[in-house]
C-alpha positions as CSV (number, residue, x, y, z in Angstrom):
1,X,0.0,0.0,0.0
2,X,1.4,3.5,-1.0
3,X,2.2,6.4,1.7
4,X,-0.2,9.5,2.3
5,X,2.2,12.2,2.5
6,X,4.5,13.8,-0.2
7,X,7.3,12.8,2.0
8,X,6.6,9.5,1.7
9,X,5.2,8.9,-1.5
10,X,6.2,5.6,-3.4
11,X,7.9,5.6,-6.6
12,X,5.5,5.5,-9.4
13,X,8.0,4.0,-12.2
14,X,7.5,0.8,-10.3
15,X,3.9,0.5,-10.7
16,X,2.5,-2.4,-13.0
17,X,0.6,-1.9,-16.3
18,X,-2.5,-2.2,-13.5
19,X,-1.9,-2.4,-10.0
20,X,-5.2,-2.5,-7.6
21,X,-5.6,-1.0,-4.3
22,X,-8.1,-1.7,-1.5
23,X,-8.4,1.7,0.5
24,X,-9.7,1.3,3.9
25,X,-12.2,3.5,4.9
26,X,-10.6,6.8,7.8
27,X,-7.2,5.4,7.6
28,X,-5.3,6.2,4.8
29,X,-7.5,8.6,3.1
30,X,-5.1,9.5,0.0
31,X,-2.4,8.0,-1.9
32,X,1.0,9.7,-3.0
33,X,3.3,8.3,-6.5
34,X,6.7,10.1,-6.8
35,X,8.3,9.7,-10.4
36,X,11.5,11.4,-12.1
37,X,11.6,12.3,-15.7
38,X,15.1,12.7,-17.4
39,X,13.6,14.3,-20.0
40,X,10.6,16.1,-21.7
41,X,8.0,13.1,-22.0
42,X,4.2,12.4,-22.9
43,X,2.4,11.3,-19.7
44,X,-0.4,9.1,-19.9
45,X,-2.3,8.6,-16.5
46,X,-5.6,5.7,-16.4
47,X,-7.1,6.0,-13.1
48,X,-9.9,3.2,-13.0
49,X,-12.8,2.9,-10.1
50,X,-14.1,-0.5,-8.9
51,X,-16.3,1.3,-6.8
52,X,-19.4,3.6,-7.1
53,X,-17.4,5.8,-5.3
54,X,-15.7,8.7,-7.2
55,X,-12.3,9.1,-7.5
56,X,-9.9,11.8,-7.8
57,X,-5.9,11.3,-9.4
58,X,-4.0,14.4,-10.0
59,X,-0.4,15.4,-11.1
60,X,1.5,17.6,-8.7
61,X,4.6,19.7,-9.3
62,X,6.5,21.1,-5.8
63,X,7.7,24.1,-7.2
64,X,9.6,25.0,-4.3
65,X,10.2,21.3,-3.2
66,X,9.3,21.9,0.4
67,X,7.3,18.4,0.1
68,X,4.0,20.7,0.9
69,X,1.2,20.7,-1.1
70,X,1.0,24.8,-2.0
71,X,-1.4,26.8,-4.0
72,X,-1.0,26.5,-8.3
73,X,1.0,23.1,-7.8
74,X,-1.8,20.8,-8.5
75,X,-1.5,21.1,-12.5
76,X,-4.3,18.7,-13.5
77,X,-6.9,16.8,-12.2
78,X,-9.5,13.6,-13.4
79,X,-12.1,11.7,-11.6
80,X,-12.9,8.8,-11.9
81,X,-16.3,6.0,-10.8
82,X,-17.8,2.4,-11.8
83,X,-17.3,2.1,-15.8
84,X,-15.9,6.0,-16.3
85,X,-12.1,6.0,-16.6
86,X,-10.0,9.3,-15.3
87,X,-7.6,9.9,-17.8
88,X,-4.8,12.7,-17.9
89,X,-2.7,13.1,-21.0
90,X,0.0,16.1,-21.5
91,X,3.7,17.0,-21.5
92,X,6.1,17.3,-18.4
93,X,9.2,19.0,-18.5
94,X,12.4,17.2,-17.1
95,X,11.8,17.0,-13.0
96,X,10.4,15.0,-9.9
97,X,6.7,15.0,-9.9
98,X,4.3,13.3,-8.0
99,X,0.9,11.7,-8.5
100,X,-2.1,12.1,-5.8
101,X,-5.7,9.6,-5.9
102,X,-8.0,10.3,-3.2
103,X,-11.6,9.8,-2.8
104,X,-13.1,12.7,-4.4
105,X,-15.0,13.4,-1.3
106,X,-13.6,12.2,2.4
107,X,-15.9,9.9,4.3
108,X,-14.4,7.8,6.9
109,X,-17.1,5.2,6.5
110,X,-16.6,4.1,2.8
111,X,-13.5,1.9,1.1
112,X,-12.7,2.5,-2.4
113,X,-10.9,0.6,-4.7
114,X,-8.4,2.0,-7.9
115,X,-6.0,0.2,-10.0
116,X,-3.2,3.4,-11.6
117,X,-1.6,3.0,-15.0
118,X,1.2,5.6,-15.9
119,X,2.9,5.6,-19.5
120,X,5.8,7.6,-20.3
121,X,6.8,8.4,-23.7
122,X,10.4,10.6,-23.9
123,X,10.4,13.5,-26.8
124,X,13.2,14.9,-26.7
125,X,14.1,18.1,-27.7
126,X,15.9,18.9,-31.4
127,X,19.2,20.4,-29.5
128,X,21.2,19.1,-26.2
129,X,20.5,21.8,-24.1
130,X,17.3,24.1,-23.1
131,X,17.3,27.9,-24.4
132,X,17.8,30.2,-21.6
133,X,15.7,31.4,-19.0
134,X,17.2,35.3,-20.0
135,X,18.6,37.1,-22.4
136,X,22.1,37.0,-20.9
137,X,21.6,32.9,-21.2
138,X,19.2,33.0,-24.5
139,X,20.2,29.7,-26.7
140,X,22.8,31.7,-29.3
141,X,21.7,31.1,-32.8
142,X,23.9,33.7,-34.6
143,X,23.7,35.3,-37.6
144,X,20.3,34.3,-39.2
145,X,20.4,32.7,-42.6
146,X,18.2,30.5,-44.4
147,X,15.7,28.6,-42.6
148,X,16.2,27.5,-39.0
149,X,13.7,24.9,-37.2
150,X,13.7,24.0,-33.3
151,X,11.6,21.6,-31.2
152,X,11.6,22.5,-27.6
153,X,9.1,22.9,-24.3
154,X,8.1,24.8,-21.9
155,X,6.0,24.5,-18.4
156,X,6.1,24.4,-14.7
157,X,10.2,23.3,-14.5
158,X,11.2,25.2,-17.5
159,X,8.5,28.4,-17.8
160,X,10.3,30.1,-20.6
161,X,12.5,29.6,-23.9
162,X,15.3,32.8,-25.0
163,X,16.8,32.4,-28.3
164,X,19.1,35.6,-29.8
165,X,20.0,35.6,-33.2
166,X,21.6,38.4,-35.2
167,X,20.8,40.1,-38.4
168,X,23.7,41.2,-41.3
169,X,21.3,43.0,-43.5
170,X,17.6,44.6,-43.3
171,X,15.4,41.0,-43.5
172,X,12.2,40.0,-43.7
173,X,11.6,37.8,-40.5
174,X,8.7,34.7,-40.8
175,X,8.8,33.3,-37.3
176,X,6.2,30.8,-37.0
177,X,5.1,28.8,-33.2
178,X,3.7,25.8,-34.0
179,X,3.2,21.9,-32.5
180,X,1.9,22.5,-29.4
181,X,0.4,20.7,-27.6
182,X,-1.4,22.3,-24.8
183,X,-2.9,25.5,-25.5
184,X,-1.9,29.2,-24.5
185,X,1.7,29.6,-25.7
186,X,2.9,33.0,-27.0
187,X,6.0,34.3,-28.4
188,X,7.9,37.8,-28.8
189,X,10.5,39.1,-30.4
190,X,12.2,41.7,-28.7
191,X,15.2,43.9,-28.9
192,X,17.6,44.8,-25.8
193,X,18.1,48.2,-27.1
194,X,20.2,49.5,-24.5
195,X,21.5,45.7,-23.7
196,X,21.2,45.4,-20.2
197,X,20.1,41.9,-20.3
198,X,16.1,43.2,-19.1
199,X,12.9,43.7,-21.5
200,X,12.3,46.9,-21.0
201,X,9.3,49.2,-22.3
202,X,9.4,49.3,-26.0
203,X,11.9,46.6,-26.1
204,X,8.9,43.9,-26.8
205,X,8.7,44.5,-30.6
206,X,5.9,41.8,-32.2
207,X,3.4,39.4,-30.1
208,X,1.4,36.2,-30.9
209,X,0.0,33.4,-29.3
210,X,-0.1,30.0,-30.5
211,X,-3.0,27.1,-29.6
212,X,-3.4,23.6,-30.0
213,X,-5.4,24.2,-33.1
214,X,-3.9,27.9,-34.4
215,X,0.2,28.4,-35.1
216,X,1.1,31.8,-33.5
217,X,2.7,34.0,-36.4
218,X,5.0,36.7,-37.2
219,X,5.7,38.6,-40.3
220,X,7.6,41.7,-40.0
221,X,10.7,43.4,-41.7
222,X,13.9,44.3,-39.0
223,X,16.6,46.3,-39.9
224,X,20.3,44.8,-39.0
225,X,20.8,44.1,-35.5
226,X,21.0,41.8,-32.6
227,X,17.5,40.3,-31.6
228,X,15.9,37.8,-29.1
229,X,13.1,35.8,-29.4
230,X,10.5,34.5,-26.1
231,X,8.6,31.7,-25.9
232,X,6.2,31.1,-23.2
233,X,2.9,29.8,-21.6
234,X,0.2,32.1,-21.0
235,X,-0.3,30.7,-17.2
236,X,1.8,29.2,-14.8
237,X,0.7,25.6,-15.3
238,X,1.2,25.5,-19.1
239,X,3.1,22.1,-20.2
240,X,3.7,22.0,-23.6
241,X,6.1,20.8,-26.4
242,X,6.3,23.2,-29.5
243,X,8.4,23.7,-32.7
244,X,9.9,26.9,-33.5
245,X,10.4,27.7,-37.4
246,X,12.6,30.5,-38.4
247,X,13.4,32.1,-42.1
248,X,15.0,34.8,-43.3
249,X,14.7,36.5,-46.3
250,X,17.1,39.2,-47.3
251,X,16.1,42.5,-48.5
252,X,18.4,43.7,-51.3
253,X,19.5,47.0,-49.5
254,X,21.1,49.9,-51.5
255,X,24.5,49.0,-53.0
256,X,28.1,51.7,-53.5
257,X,25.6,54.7,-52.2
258,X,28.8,57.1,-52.5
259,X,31.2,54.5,-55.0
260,X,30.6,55.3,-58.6
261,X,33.8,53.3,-60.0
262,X,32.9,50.2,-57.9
263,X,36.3,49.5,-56.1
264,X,34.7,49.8,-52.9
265,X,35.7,52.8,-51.8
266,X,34.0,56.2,-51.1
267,X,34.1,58.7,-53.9
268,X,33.1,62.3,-53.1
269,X,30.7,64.0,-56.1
270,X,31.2,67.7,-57.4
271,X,28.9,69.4,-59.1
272,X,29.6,72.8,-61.4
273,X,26.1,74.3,-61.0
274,X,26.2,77.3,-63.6
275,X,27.3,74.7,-66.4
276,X,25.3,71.9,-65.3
277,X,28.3,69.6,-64.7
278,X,28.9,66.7,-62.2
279,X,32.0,64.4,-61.8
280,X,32.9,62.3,-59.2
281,X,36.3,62.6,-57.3
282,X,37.7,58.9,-57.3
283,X,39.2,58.1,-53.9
284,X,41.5,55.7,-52.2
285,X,40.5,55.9,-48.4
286,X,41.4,59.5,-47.6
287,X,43.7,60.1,-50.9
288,X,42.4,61.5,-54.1
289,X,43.4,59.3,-56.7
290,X,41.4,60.5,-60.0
291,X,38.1,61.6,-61.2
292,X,35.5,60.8,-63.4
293,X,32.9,62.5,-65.1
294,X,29.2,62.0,-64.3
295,X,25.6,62.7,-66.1
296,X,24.6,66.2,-65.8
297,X,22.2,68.7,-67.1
298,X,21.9,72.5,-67.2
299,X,19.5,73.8,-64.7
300,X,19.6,70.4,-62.3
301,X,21.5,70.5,-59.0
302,X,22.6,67.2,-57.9
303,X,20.7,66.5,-54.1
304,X,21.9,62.9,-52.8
305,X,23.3,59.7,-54.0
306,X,22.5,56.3,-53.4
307,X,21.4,53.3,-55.2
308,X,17.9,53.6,-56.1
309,X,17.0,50.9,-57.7
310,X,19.5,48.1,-56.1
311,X,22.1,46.9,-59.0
312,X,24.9,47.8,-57.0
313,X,25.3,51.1,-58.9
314,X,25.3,54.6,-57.3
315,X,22.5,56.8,-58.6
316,X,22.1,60.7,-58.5
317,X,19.1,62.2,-57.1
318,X,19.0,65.9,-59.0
319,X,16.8,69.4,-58.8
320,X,15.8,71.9,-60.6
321,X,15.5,75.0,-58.2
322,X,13.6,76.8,-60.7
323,X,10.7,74.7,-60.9
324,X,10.8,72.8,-58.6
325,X,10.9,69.2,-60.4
326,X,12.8,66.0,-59.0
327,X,14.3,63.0,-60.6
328,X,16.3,59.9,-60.0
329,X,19.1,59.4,-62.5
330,X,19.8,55.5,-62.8
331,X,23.6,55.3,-63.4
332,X,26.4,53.0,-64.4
333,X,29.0,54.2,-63.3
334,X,29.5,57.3,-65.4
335,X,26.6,56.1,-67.8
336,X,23.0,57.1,-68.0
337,X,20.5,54.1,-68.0
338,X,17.0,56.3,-67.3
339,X,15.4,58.3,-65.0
340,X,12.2,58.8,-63.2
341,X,10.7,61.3,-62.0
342,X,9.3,62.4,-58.0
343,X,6.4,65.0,-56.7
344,X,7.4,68.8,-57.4
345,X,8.2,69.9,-53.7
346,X,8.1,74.0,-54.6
347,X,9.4,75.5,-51.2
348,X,11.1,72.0,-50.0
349,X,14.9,71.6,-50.6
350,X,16.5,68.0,-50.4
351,X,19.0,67.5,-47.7
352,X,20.0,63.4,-48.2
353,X,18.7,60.3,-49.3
354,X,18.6,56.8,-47.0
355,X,16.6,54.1,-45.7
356,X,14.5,55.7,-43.2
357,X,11.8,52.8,-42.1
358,X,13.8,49.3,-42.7
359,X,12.1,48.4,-45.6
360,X,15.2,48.2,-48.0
361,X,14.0,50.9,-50.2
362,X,16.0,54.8,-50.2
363,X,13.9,57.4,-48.9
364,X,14.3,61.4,-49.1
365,X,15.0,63.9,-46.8
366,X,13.6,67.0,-47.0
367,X,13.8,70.6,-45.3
368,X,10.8,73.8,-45.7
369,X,13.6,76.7,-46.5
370,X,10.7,78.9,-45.1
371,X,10.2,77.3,-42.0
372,X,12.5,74.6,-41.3
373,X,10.2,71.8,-41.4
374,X,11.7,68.7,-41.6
375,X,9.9,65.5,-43.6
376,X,10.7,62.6,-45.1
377,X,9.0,61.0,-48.2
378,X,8.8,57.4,-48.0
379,X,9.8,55.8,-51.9
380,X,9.4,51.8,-53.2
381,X,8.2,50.3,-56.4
382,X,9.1,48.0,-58.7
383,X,12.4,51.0,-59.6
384,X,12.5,52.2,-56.0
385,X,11.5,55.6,-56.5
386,X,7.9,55.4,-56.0
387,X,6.0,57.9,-53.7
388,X,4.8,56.4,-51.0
389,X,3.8,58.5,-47.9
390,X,5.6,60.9,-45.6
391,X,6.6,61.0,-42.0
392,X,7.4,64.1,-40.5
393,X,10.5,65.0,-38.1
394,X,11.5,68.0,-35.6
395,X,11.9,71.4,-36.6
396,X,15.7,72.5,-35.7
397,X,15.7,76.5,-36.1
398,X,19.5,77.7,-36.8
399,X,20.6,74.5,-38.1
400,X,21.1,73.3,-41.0
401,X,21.0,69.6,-42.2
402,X,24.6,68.1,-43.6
403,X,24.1,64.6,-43.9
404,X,22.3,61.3,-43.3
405,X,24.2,57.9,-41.9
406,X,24.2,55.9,-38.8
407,X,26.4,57.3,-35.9
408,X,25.0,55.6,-33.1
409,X,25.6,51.5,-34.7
410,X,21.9,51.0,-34.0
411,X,20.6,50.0,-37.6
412,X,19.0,53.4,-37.8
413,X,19.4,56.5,-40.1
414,X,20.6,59.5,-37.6
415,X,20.9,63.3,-39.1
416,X,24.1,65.5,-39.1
417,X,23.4,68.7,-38.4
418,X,25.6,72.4,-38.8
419,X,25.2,75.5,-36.8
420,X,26.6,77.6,-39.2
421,X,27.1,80.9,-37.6
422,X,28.6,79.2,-34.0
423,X,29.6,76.5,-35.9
424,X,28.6,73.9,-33.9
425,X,27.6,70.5,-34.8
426,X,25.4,67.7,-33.3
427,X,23.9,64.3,-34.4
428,X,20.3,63.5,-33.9
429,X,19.5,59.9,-33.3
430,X,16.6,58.4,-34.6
431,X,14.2,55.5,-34.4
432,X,12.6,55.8,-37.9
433,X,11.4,59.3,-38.1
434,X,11.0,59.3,-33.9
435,X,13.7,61.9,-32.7
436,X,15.3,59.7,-29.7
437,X,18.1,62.1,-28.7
438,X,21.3,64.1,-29.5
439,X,24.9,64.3,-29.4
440,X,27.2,67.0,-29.8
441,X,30.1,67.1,-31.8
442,X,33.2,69.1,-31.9
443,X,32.6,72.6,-32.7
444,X,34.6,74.3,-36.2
445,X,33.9,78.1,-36.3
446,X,34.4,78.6,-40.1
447,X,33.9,75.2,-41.2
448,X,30.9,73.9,-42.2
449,X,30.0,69.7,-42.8
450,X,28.8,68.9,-46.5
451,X,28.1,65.0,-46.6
452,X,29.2,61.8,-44.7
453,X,30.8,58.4,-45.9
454,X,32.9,55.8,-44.8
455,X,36.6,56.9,-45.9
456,X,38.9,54.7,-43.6
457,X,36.9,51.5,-44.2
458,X,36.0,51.3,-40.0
459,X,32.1,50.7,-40.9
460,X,31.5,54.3,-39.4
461,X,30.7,57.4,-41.2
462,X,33.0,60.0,-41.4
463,X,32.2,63.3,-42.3
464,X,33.3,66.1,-45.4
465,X,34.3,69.1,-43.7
466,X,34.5,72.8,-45.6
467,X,36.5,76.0,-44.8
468,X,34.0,78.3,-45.6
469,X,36.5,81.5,-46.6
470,X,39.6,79.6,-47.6
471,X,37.4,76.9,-49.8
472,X,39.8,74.0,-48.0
473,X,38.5,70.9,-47.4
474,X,39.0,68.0,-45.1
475,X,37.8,64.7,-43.5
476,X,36.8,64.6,-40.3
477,X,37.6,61.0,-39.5
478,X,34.7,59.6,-36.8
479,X,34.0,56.2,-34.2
480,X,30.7,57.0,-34.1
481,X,30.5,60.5,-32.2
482,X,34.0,60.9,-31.4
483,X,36.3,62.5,-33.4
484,X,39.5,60.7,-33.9
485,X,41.9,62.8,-36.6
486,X,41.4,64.5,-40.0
487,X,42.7,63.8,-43.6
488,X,43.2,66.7,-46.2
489,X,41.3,66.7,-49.3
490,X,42.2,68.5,-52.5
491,X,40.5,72.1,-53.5
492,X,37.6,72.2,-55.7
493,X,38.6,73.2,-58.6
494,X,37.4,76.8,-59.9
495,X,33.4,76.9,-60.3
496,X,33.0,73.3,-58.8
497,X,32.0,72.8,-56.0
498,X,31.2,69.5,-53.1
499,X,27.5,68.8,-54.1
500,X,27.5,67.0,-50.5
501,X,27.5,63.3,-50.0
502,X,24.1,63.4,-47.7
């Protein structure tokens, strides 16, 4: 006969296919099974009655293995009476459990009489260890290519799955939570934005749950960047096995924005605006090493460059002042393939050209000359260069917008910005279009910044300085913020001038 305390109970691996019991009546009122699993198994639990009296099996879990029977630890219950079976089937977790069959009411008058049957079924889990508990123990997956698939649980002895994965490029992310077996799972996927290892608010990017019958699914584009993703039940007393199904599909992003030779390195642009004329200062790192001349056209002012419509070539995004018109030269290299033209923007003056919103395509910077409204225009299409909606950004009276890159390493486009008559400059970080805060830079009365671009190959921009009297020009050589040295550049020559590298 088995024991009636959880102290005592008797190991439950060593039960019989059908083992019968004769309770008598006010002296041992319940029983009490103990079993281990090594791993995460399918329990199946046969509780029959040869008695009209009803009764009660249950699974217990002692969370804080004080060998007490506390609140939330009974995690499921069955009756059973004369010709009705009790049956409880699920998934446990690796752990010490225990297994309690009383009558379902007490009545010290009355025997009953049960025969237990426990199955255990092992499924393991697809890698040899379980995914974190946190995101400073998260199950590493690394950078995500291709398609990735895990099977794994979570319940009462494991309550939640972290995996991290990384990002190279802007992706489109299908996550999809599927297999499970109990319902009320849900998964995240977050990013630790100022990494200290917490979720914080806002850090919880994209929710959904998953059922027994309905996959939990997410669909969204992130930019490059380091990621985690949450799995876990919707109660405390969830028990369930699920598969986890990862892709990841690249999104071309904009090729050689500033390299019209394609050697990989940064070229600078000047334009001549009184004969129309561009050409593109060749450069190796920091030194000039030749030039090349580029598309132009009386009347248009080149604005930006970048790579429009994603074939790896740099592409020139021009003006004209005096009506107001804007088009996207397709280039390559110093050839003209087509153009296309954007909304007239009478009053608006282009100040750079990047991925704003993640979504792979270039997008346009804009300033109001009138009153310093900032806004940007949102482009895609089959050529890139398709209008396609707006989001507006703060006003910055007695500042002027330089340049558009990522200073901060976050993924996102930040803005370079020039006090010219203190000149002082600063750096605007930005989530999207969402100002998120500012960082000053060193101050160059009589300088002024015209573009950014990645001269010393560190994977930071760098920034085009411009001595406003003596026409000299120079690199400012950046890690992120800081400044770390300068490299000369040549003069422009006579009439030409840097059209900015925004």
């Amino acid at each position: 006969m088995s024991d009636n305390t959880l102290n005592t109970a008797n190991n439950a691996t060593t039960l019989t296919p059908v083992e019968d019991f004769n309770q008598v009546p006010g002296v041992e009122p319940v029983d009490y099974y103990e079993f281990f699993l090594s791993e995460t198994s399918t329990i199946s639990l046969l509780l029959n009655a040869f008695t009209e009296r009803t009764v009660q099996s249950s699974i217990i879990f002692d969370r804080n293995n004080n060998r007490l029977l506390d609140p939330e630890e009974r995690l499921y219950t069955q009756t059973a009476v004369l010709n009705t079976n009790g049956t409880i089937n699920t998934t446990l977790g690796a752990g010490n459990y225990l297994i309690e069959v009383k009558p379902f009411s007490l009545d010290s008058t009355t025997s009953y009489r049960f025969s237990l049957e426990l199955g255990i079924t092992p499924t393991p889990a697809s890698i040899p260890f379980d995914p974190g508990n946190t995101l400073n123990t998260a199950y590493n997956i690394g950078n995500l290519t291709g398609n990735r698939s895990y099977q794994q649980f979570v319940g009462v002895v494991d309550p939640v799955d972290y995996y991290q994965f990384s990002l190279a490029d802007t992706s489109q992310i299908n996550l999809q939570l599927s297999g499970i077996t109990e319902s009320g799972l849900r998964t995240s996927i977050i990013s630790d934005q100022n990494n200290n290892g917490l979720i914080d608010n806002g850090e919880r990017l994209f929710t959904d749950t998953a059922t027994v019958n309905t996959n939990g699914t997410i669909n969204t584009t992130l930019p490059a960047g380091n990621y985690f993703i949450e799995v876990q039940g919707d109660s405390a007393n969830i028990n369930t096995n699920y598969s986890l199904s990862l892709s990841n599909s690249t999104i071309p992003r904009p090729q050689a924005p500033k390299d019209f030779n394609q050697d990989n390195q940064t070229d600078i642009l000047l334009t001549n605006p009184s004969e129309g004329l561009n050409k593109a200062w060749l450069m190796d790192g920091t030194n000039y090493v030749g030039e090349m001349n580029l598309p132009g056209l009386a009347g248009y002012r080149p604005m930006a460059t970048a790579d429009f419509n994603k074939d790896g070539n740099t592409d020139l995004l021009v003006n004209n002042p005096s009506n107001g018109w804007n088009l996207v030269w397709f280039l390559d290299g110093m050839n003209y393939l087509g153009g296309v033209g954007l909304p007239t923007a009478q009053g608006w003056e282009i100040k750079g050209a990047a991925d704003f919103n993640g979504d792979g395509n270039v997008d346009i910077l804009l300033n109001n000359t009138a009153n310093n409204w900032n806004t940007v225009w949102f482009l895609g299409g089959e050529n890139g260069a398709t209008y396609t909606g707006y989001g507006n950004l703060p006003v910055a009276d007695g500042w002027n917008i330089t340049g558009v890159a990522d200073f901060n390493g976050d993924g996102k486009v930040d803005i370079l910005l020039n006090n010219p008559t203190e000149g002082w400059n600063t750096v605007w970080f930005l989530d999207g279009t969402d100002y998120i805060g500012y960082e000053n830079l060193p101050s160059s009365p009589g300088w002024q910044s015209l573009g950014t671009g990645d001269f010393n190959g560190n994977g930071q921009p760098d920034i085009i300085m411009n001595n406003i009297t003596e026409g000299w020009n120079s690199i400012w050589l950046m890690d992120g913020t800081n400044y770390t040295g300068f490299a000369n550049l040549p003069n422009a020559p006579a009439g030409w001038e840097i059209a900015g590298m925004a």
